[in-house]
MDTraj code that builds the backbone (N, CA, C; nanometers):
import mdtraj as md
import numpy as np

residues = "UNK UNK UNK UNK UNK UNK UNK UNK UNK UNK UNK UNK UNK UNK UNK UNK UNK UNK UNK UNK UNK UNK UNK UNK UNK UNK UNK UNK UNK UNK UNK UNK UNK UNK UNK UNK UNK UNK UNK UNK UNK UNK UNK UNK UNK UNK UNK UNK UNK UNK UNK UNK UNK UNK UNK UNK UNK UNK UNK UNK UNK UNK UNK UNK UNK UNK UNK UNK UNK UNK UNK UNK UNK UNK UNK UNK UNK UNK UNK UNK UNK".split()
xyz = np.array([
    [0.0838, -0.1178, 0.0000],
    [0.0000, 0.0000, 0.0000],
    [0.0886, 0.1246, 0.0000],
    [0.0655, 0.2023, -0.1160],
    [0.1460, 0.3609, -0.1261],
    [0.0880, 0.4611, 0.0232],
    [0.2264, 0.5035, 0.0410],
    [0.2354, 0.6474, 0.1545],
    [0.0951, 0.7582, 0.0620],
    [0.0504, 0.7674, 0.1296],
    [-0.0487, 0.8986, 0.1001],
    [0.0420, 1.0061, 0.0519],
    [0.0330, 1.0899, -0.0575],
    [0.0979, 1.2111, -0.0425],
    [0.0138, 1.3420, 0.0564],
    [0.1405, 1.4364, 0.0414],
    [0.0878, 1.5620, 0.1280],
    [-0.0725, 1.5858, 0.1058],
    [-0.0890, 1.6296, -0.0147],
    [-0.2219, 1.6894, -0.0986],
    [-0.3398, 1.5789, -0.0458],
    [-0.2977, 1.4393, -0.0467],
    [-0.4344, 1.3267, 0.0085],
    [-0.4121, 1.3466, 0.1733],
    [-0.3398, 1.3708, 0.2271],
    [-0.3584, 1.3953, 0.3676],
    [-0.4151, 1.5244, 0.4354],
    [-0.3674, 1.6028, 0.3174],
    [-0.4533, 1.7437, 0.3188],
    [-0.6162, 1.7630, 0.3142],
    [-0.6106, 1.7037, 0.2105],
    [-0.7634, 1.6741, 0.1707],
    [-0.8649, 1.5980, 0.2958],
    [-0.8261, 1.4491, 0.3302],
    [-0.8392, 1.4103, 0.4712],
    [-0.8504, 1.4766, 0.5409],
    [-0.7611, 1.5252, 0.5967],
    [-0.7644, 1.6538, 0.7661],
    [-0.8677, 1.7371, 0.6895],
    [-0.9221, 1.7702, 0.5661],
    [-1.0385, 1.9177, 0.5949],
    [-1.1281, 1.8086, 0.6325],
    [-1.2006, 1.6809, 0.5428],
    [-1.2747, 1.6109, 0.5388],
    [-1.3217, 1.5741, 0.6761],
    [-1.2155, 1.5177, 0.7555],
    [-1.2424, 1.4887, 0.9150],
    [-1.2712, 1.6035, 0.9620],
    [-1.2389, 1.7522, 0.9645],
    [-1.2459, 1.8744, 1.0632],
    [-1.3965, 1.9083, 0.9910],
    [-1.4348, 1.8678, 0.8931],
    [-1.5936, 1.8863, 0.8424],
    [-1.7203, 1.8185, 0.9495],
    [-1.6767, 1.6738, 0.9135],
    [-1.7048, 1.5671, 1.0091],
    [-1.7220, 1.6239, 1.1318],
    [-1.5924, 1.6553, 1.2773],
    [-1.5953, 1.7101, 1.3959],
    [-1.7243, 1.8185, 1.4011],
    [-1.7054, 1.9135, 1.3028],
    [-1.8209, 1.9949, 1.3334],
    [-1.9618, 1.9476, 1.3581],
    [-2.0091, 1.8370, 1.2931],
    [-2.1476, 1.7468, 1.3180],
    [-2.1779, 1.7162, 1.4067],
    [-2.0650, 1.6682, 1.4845],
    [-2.0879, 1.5866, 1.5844],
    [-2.1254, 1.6959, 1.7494],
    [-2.2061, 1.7703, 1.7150],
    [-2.2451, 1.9288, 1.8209],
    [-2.3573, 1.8622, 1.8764],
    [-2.4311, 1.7717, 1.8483],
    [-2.5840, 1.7167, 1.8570],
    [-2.6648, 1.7996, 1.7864],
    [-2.5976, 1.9022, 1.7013],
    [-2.7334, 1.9184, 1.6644],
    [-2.8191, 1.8710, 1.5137],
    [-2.8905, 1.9124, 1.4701],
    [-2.9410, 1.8182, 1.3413],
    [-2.9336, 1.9132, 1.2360],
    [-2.8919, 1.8594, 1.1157],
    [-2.8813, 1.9387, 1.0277],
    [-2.9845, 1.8522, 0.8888],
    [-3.0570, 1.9514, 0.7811],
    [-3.1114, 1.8846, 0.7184],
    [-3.0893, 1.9322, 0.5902],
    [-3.1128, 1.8337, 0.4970],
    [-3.0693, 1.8218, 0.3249],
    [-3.1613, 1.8038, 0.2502],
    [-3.1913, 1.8230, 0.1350],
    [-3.2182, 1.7777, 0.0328],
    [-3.1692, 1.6909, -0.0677],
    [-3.2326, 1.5039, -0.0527],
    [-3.1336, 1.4059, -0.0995],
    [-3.1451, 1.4122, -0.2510],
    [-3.0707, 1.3409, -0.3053],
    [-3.0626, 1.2940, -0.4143],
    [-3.1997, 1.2826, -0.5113],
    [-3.2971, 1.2186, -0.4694],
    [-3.4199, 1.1742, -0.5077],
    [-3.4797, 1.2813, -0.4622],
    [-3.5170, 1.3810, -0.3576],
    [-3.5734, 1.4789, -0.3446],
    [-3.6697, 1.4558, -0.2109],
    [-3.6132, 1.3670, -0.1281],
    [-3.6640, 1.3814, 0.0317],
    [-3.5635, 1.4254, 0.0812],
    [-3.6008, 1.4794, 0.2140],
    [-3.5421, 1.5378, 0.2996],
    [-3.4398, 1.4234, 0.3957],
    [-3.3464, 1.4441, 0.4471],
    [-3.2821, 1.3815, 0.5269],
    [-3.2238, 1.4686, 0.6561],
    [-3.2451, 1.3759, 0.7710],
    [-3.1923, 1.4878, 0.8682],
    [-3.0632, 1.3423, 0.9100],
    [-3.0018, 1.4830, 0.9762],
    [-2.8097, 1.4435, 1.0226],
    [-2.8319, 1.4274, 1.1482],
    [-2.7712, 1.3494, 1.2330],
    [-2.7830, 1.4137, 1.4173],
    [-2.8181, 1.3457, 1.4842],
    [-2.8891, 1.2729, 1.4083],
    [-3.0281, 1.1503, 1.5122],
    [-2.9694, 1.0117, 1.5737],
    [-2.8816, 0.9806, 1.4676],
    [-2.8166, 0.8269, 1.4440],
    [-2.6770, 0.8486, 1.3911],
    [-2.6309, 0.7117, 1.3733],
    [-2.5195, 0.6881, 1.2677],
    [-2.5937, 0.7212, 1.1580],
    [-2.6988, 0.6686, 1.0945],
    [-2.7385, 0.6762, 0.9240],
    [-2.8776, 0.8147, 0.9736],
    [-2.8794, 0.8967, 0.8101],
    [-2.9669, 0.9692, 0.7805],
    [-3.1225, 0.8886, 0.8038],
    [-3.1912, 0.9923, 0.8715],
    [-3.3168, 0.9517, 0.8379],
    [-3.3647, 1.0438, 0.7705],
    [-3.4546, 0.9606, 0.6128],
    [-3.4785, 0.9962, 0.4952],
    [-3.6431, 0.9994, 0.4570],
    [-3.7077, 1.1120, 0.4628],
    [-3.8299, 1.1212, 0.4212],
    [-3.8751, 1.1946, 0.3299],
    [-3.9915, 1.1842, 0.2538],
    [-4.0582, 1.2422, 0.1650],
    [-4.1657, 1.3625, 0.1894],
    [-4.1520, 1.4547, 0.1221],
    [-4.2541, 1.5790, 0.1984],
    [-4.3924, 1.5485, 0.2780],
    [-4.4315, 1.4669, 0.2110],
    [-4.5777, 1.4393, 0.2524],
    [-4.5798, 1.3254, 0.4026],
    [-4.4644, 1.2172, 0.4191],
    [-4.4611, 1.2177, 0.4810],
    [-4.3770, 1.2555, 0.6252],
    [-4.3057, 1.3319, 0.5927],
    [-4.3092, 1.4486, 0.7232],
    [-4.4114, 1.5232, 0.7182],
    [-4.4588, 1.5942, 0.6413],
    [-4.5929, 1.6873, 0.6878],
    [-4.6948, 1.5233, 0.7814],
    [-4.7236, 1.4427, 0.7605],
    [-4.7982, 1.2929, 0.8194],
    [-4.7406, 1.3220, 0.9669],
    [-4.6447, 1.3484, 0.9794],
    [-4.5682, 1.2792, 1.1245],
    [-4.5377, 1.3915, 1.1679],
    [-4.5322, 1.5393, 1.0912],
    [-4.5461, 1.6241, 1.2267],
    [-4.7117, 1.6785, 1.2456],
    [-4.7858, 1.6305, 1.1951],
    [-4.9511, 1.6423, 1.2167],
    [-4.9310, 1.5393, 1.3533],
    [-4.8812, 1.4728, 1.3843],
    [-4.8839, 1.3613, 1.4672],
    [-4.8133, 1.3796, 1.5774],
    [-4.7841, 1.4819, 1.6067],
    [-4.6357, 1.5144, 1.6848],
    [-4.6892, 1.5087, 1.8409],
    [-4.7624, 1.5853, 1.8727],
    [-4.8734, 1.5552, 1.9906],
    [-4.9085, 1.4001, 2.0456],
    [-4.9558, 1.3475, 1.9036],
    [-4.9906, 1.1779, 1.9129],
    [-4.8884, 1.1241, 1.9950],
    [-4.7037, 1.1427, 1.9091],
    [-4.6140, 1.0689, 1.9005],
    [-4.5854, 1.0722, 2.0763],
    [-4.5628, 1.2218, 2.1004],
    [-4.5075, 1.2719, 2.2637],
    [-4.5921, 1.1505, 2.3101],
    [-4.7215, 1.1811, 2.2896],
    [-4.8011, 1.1142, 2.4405],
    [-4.8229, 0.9497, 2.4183],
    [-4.7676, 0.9016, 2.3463],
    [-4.7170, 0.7570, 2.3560],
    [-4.5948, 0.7519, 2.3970],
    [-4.4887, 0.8323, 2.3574],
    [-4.3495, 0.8135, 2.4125],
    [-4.3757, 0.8005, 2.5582],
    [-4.4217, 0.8986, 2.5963],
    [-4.4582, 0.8819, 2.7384],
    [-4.4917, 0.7921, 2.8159],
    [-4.6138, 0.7827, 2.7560],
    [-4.7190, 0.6558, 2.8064],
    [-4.6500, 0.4696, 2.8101],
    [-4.5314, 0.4766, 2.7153],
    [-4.4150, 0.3889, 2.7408],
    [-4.2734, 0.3950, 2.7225],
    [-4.2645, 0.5011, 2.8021],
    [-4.1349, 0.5373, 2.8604],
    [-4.0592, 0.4473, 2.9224],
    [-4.1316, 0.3551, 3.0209],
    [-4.0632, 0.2774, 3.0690],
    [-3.9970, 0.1368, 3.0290],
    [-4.0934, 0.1278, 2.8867],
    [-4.0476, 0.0030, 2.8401],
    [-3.9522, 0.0549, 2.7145],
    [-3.9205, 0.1895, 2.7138],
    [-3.8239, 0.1881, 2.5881],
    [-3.6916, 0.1964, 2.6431],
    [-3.5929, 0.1666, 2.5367],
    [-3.4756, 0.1329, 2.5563],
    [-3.3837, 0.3256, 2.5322],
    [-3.3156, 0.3681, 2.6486],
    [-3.2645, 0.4947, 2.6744],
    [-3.1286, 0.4525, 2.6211],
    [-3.0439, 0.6194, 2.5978],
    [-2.9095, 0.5874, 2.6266],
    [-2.8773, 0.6953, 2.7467],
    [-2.7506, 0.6645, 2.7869],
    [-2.7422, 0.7232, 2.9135],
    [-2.6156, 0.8042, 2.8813],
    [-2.6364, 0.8628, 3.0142],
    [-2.6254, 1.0414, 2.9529],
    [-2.4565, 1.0274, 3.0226],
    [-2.3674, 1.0831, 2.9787],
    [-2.2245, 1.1292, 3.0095],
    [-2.2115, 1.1482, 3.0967],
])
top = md.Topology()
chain = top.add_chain()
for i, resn in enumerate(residues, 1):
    res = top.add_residue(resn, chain, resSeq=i)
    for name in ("N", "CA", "C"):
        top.add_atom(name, md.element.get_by_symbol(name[0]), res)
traj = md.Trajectory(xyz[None], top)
């Protein structure tokens, strides 16, 4: 396997210092390829939806809370730092 030159290690270090910035928690969102939305932040992988259904699921947003709630105890948390 060839030594990387300067210019590919260059390129790398912006690529990773792009990366670092993401990782803030907060969510950032796109316009994919195909033309749904994807948000950054949530997971390892994008979650990828279509206009109509996000407009579906934030009509529901009220719904969603008061089930989260209502089984809170049986969902699986991560724990905090």
């Amino acid at each position: 396997m060839a030594e990387p030159t300067y210019e590919e290690l260059k390129a790398r270090l912006a690529e990773l210092e792009k990366q670092g910035t993401r990782r803030t928690g907060s969510l950032e969102f796109r316009v994919s390829e195909k033309g749904g939305v994807s948000v950054y932040g949530l997971g390892r992988f994008p979650v990828t939806l279509y206009y109509e259904q996000w407009v579906r699921l934030l009509e529901q947003a009220e719904k969603l809370r008061s089930f989260l709630e209502e089984n809170k105890a049986r969902l699986k948390m991560k724990e905090k730092p």
